[in-house]
C-alpha positions as semicolon CSV with decimal commas, in nm:
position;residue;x (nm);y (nm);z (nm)
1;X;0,569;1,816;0,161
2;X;0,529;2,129;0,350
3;X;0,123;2,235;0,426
4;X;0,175;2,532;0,186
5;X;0,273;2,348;-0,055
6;X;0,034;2,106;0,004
7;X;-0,252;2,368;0,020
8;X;-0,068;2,534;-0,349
9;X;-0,114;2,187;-0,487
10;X;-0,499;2,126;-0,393
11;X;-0,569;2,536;-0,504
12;X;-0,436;2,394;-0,868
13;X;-0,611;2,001;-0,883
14;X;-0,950;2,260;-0,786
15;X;-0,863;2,504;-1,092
16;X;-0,774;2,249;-1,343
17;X;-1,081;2,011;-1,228
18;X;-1,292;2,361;-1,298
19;X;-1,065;2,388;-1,617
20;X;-0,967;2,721;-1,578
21;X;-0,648;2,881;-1,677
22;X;-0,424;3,055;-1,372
23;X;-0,463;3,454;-1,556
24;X;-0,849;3,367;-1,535
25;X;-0,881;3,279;-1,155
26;X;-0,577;3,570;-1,110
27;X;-0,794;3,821;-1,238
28;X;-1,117;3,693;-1,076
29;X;-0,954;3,699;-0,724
30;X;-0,789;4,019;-0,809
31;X;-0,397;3,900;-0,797
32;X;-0,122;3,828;-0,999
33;X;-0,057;3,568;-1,254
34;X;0,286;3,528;-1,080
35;X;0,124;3,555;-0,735
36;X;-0,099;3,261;-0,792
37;X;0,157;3,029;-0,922
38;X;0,378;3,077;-0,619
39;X;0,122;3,039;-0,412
40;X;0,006;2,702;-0,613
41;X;0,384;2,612;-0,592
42;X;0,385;2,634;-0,236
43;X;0,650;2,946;-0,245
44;X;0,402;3,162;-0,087
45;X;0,069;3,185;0,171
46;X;-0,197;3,325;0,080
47;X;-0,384;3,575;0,344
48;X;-0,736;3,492;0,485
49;X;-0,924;3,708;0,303
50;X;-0,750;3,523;-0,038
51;X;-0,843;3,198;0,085
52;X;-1,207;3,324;0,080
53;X;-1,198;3,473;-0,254
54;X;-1,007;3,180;-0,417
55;X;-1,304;2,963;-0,225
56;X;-1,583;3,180;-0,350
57;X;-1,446;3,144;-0,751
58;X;-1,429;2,768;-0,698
59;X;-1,746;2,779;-0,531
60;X;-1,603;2,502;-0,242
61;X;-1,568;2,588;0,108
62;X;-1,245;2,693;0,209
63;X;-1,177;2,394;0,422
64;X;-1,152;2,233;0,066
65;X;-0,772;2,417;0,031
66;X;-0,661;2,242;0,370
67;X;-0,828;1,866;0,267
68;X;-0,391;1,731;0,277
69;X;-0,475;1,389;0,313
70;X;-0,751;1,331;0,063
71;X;-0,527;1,485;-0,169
72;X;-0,636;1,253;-0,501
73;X;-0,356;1,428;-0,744
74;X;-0,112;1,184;-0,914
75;X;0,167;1,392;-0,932
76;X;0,126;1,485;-0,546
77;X;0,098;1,181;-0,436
78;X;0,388;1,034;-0,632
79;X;0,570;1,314;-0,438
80;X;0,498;1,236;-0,116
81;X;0,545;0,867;-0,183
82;X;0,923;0,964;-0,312
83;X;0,983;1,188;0,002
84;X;0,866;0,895;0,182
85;X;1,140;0,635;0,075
86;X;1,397;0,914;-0,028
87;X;1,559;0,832;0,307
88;X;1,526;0,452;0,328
89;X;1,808;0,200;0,277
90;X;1,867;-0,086;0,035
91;X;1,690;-0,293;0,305
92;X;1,388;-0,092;0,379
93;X;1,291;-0,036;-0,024
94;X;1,329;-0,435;-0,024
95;X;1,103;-0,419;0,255
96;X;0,854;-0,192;0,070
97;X;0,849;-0,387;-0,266
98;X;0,769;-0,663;-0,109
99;X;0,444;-0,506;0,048
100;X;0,330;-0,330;-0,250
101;X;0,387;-0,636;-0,449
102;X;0,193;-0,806;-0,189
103;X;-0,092;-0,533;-0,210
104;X;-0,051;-0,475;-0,592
């Protein structure tokens, strides 16, 4: 997962945790609907002084946005988990069943 797409996907866990609908934190930030979803999808990067609005309407400190690791979002972490074995062989997924099993 590439960081903007990893700083896309915390901008979205923050707005849905504040339940807010993309056209509301758009229009607060002064951007486009369309704008904010690429940038959420990791298509595009925002500029510094967007990072600072999008902070101020979530009220969090823009460090928040680069937080990759602590990332707590099923769906992202599923992702990363599938990039993760996406290149492994019939050996190594053996391999990596048997430790989750053994964790699990």
């Amino acid at each position: 997962m590439t960081p903007a797409s990893q700083f896309g996907s915390l901008v979205r866990a923050i707005r849905k945790s504040r339940k807010q609908k993309i056209w509301q934190v758009a229009e607060k930030v002064d951007i486009e609907v369309k704008h904010l979803g690429r940038i959420e999808r990791g298509e595009r990067q925002p500029s510094f002084d967007l990072i600072i609005s999008l902070a101020k309407c979530f009220n969090v400190s823009p460090s928040k946005f680069f937080e990759f690791e602590s990332t707590a979002d099923p769906k992202t972490l599923r992702k990363n988990i599938d990039q993760l074995l996406s290149d492994l062989d019939a050996k190594q997924l053996g391999q990596v069943r048997q430790v989750l099993s053994t964790l699990f």
